[in-house]
The first five atom37 places (N, CA, C, CB, O) and aatype in JSON, in Angstrom:
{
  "aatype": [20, 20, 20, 20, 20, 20, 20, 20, 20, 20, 20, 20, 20, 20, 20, 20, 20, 20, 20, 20, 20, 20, 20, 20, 20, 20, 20, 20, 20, 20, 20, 20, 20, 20, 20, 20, 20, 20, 20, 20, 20, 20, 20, 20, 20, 20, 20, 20, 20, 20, 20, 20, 20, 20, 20, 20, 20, 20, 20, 20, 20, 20, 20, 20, 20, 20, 20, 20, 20, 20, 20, 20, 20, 20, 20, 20, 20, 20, 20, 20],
  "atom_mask": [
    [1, 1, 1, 1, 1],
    [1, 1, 1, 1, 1],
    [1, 1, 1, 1, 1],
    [1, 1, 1, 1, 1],
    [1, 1, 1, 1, 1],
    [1, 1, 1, 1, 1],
    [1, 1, 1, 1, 1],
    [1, 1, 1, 1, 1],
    [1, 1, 1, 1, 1],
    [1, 1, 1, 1, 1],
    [1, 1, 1, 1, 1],
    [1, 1, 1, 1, 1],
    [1, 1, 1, 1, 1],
    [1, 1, 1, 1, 1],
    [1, 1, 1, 1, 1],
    [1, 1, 1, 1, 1],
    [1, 1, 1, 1, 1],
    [1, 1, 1, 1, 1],
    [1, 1, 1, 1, 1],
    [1, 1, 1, 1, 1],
    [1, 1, 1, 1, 1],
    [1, 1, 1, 1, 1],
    [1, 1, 1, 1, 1],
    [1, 1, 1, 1, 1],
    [1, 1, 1, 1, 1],
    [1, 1, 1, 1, 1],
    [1, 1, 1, 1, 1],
    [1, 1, 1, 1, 1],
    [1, 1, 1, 1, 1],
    [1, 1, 1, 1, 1],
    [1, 1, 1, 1, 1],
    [1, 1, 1, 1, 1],
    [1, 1, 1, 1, 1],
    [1, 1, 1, 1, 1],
    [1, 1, 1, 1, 1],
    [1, 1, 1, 1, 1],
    [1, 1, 1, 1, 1],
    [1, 1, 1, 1, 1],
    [1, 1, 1, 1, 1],
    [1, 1, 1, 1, 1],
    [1, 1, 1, 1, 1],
    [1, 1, 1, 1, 1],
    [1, 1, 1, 1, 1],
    [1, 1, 1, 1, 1],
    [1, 1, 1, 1, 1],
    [1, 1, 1, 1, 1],
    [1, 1, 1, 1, 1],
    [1, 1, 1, 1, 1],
    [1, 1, 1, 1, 1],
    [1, 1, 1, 1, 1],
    [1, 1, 1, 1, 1],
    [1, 1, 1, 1, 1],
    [1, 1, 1, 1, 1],
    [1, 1, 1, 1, 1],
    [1, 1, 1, 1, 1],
    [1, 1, 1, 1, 1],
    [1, 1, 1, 1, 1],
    [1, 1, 1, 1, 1],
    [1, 1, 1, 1, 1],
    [1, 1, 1, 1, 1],
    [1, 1, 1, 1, 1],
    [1, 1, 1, 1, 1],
    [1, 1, 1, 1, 1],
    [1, 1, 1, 1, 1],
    [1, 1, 1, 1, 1],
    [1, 1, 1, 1, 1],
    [1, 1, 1, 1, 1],
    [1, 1, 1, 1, 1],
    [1, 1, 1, 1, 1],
    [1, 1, 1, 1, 1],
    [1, 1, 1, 1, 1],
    [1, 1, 1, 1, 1],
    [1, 1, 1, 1, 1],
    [1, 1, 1, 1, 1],
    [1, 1, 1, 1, 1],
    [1, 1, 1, 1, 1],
    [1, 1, 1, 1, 1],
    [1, 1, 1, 1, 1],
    [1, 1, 1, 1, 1],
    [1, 1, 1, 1, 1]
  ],
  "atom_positions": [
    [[38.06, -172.17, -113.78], [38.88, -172.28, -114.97], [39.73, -171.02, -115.11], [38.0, -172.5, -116.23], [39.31, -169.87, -115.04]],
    [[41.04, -171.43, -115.32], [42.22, -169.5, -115.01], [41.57, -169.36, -116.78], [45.26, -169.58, -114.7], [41.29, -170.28, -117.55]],
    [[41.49, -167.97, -116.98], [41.95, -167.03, -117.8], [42.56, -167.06, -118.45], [42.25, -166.36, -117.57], [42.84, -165.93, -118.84]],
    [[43.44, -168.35, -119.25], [44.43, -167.88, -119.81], [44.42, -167.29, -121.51], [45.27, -168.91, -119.55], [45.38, -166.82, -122.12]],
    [[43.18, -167.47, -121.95], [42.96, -166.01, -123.26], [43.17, -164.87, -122.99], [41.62, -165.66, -123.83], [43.33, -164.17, -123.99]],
    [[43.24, -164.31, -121.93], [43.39, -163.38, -121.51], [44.61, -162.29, -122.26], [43.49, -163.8, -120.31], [45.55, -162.28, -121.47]],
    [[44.8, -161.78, -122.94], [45.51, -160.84, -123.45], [46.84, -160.43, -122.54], [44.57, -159.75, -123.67], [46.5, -160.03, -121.43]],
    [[48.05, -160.44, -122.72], [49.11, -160.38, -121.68], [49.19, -161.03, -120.36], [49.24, -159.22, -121.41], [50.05, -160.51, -119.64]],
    [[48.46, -162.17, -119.75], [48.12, -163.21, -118.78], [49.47, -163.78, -118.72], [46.91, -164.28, -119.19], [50.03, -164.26, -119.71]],
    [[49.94, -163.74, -117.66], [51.34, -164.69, -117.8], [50.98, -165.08, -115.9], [53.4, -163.52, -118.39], [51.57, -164.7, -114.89]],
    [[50.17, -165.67, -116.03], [50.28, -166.58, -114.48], [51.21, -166.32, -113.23], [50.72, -167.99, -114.77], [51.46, -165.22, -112.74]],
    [[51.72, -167.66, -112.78], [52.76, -167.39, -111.55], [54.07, -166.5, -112.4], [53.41, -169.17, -110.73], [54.73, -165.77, -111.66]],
    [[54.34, -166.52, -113.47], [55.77, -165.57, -113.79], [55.35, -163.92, -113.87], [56.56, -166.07, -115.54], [56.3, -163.24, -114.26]],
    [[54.52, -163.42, -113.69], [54.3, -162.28, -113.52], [55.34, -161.24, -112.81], [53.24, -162.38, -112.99], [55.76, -161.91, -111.87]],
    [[55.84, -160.24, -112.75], [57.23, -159.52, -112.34], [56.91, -158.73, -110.72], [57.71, -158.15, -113.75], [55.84, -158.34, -110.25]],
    [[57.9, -158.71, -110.31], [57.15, -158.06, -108.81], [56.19, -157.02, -108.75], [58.14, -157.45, -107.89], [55.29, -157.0, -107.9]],
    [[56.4, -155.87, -109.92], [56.45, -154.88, -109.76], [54.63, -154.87, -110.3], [57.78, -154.17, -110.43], [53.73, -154.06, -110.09]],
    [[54.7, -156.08, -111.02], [52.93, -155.81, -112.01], [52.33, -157.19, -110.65], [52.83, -156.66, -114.82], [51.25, -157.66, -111.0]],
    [[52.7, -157.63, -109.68], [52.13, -158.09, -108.58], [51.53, -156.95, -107.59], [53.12, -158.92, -107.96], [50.41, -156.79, -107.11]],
    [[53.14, -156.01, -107.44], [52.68, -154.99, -106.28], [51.33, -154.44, -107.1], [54.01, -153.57, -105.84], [50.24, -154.32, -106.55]],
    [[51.58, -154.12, -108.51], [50.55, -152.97, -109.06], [49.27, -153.58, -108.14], [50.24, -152.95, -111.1], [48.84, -153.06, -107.11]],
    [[48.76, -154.84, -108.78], [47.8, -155.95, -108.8], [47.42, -155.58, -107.23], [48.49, -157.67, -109.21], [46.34, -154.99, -107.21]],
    [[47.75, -155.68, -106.44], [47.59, -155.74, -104.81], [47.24, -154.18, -104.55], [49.18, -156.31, -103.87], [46.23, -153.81, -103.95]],
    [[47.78, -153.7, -104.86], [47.42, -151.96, -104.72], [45.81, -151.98, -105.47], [48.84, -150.67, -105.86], [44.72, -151.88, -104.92]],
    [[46.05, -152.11, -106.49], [44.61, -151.95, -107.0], [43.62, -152.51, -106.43], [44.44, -152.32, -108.15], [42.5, -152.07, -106.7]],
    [[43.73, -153.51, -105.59], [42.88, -154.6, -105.03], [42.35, -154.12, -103.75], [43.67, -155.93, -104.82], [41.18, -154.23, -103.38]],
    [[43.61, -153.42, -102.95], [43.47, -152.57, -101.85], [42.47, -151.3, -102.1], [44.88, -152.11, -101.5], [41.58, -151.03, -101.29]],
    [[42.65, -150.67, -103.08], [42.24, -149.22, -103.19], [40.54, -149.83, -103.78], [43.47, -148.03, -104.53], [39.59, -149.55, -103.06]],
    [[40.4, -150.25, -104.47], [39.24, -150.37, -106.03], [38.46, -151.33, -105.61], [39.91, -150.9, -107.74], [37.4, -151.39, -106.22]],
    [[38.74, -152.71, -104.17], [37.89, -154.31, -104.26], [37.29, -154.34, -102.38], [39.49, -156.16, -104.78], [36.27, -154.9, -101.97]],
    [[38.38, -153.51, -101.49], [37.98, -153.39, -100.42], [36.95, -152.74, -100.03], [38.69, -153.13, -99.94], [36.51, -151.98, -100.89]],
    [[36.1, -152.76, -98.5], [35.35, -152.11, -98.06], [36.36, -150.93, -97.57], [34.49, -152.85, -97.18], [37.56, -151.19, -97.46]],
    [[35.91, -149.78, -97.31], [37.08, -148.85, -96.3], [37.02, -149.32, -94.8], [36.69, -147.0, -96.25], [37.8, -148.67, -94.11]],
    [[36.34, -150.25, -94.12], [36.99, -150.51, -92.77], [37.7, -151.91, -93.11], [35.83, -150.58, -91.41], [38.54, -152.14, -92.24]],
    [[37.61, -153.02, -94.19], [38.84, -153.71, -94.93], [40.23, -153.24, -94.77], [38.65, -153.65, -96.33], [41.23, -153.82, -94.34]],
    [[39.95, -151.44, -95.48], [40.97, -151.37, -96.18], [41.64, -150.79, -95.05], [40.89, -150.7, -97.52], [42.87, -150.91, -95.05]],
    [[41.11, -150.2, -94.09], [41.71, -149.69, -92.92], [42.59, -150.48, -91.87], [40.72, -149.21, -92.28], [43.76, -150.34, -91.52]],
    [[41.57, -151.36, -91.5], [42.13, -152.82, -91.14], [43.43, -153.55, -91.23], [41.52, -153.56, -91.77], [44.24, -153.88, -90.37]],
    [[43.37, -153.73, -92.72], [44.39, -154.62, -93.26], [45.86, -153.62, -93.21], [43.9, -155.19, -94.96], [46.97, -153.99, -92.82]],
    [[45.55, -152.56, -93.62], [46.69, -151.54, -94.15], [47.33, -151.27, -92.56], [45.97, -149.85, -95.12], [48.55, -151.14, -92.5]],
    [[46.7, -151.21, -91.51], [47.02, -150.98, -90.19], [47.78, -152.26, -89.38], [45.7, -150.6, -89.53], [48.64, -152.19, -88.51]],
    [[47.2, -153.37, -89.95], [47.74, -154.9, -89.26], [49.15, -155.17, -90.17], [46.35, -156.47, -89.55], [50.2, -155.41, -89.57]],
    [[49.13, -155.12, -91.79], [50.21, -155.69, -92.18], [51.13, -154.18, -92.86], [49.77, -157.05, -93.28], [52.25, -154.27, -93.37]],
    [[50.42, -152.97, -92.74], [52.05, -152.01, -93.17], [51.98, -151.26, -91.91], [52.12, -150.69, -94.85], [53.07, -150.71, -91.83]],
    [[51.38, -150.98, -91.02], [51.25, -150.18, -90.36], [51.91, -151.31, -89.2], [49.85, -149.45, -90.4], [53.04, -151.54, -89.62]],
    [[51.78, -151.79, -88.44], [52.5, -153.12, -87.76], [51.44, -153.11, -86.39], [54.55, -152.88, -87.29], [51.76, -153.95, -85.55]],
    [[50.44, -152.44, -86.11], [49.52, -152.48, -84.84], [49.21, -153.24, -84.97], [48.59, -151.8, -84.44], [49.29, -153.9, -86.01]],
    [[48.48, -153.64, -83.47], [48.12, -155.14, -83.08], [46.78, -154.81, -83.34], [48.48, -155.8, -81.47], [46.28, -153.71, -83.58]],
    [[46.21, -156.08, -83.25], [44.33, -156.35, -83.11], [43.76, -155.28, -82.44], [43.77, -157.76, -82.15], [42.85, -154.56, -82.85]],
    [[44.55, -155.18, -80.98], [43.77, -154.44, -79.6], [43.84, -153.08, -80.14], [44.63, -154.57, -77.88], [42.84, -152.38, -80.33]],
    [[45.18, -152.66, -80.41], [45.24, -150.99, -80.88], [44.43, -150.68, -82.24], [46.96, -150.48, -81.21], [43.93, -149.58, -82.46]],
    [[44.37, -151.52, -82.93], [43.09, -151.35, -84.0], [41.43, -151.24, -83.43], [43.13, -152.78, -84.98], [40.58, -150.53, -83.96]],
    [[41.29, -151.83, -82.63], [39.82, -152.08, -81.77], [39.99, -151.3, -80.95], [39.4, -153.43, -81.08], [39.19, -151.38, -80.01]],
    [[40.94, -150.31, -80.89], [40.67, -149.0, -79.83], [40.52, -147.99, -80.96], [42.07, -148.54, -78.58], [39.54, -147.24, -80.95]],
    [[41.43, -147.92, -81.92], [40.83, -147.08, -82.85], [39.26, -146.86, -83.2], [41.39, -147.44, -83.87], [38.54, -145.87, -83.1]],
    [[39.06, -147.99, -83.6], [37.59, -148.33, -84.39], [36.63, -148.1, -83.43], [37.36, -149.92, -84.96], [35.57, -147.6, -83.79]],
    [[36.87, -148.44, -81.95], [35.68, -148.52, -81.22], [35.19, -149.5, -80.89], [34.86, -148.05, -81.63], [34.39, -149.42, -79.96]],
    [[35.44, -150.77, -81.49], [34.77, -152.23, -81.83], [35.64, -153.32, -80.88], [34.95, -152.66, -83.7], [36.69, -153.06, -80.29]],
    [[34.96, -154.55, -80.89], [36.02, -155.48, -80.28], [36.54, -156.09, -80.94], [35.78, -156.27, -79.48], [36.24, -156.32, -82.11]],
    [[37.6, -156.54, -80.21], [39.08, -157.49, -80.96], [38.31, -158.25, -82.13], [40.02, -158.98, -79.67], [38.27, -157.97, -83.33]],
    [[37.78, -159.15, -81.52], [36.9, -160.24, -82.45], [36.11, -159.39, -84.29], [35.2, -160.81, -81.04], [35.81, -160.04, -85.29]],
    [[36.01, -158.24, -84.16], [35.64, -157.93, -84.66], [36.56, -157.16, -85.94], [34.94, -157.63, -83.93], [36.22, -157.05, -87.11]],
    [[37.36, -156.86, -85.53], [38.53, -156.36, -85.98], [39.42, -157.49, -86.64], [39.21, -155.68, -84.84], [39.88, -157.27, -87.76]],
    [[39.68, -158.71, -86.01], [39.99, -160.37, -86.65], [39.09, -160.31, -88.1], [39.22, -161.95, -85.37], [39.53, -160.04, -89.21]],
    [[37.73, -160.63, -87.72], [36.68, -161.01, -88.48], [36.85, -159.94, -89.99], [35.18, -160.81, -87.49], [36.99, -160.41, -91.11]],
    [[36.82, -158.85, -89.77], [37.05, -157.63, -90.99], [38.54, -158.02, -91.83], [37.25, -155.79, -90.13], [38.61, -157.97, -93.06]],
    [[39.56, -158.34, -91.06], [41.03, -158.44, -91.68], [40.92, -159.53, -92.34], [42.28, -158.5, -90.73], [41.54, -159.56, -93.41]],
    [[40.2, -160.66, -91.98], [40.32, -162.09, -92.44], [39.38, -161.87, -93.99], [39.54, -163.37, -91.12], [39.74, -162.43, -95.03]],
    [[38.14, -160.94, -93.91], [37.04, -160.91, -94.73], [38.43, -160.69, -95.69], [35.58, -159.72, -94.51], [39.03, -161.52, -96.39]],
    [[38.63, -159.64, -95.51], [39.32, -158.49, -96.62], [39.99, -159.4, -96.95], [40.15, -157.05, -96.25], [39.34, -159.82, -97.9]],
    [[41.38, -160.43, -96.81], [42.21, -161.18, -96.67], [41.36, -161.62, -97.69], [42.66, -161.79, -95.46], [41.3, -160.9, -98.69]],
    [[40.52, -162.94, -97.64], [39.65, -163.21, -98.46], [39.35, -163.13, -99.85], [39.06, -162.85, -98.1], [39.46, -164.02, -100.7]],
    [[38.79, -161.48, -100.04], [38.59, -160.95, -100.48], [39.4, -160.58, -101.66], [38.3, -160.51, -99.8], [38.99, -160.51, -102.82]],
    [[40.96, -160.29, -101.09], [41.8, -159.99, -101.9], [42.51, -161.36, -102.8], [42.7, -159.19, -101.08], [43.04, -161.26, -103.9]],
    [[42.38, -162.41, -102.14], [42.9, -163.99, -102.36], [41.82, -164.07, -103.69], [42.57, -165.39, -100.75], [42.22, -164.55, -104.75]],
    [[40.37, -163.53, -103.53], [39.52, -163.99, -105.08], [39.96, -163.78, -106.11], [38.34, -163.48, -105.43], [40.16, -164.5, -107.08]],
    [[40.3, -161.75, -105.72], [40.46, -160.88, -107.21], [41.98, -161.31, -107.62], [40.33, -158.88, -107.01], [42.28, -161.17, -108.81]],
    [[42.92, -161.81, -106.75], [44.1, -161.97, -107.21], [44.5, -163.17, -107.84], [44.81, -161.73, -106.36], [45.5, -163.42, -108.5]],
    [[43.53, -163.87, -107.51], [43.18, -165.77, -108.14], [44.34, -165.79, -109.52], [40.82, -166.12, -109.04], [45.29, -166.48, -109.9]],
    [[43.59, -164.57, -109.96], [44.0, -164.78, -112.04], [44.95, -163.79, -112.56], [42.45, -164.41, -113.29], [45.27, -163.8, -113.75]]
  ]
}
């Protein structure tokens, strides 16, 4: 059920700028730090899977599996 008692709640019309906020906070405050490492490296940073799994130490598969969690993750808290 959305939220909408919610005190200043304005759904899909929300403004870019209180979206970006929303996503930043989500990044910094809802992730694990190898999430947040992950994600921030695949979609601002532009490295691939492999150069992330050389960083980390870990395999590809594993490095997928963490980005997708986080992905996830961020899709709950941003639901509302």
């Amino acid at each position: 059920m959305k939220n909408i008692l919610y005190d200043g709640y304005l759904g899909p019309w929300m403004t870019r700028s209180m979206q970006k906020m929303r996503v930043k906070n989500v990044l910094e405050n809802e992730l694990t730090p190898h999430q947040r490492r992950a994600i921030t490296g695949y979609y601002l940073e532009g490295k691939t899977i492999t150069q992330l799994a050389g960083e980390f130490g870990v395999n590809k598969t594993t490095v997928w599996r963490t980005i997708k969690r986080g992905e996830e993750r961020m899709r709950r808290c941003l639901r509302y």
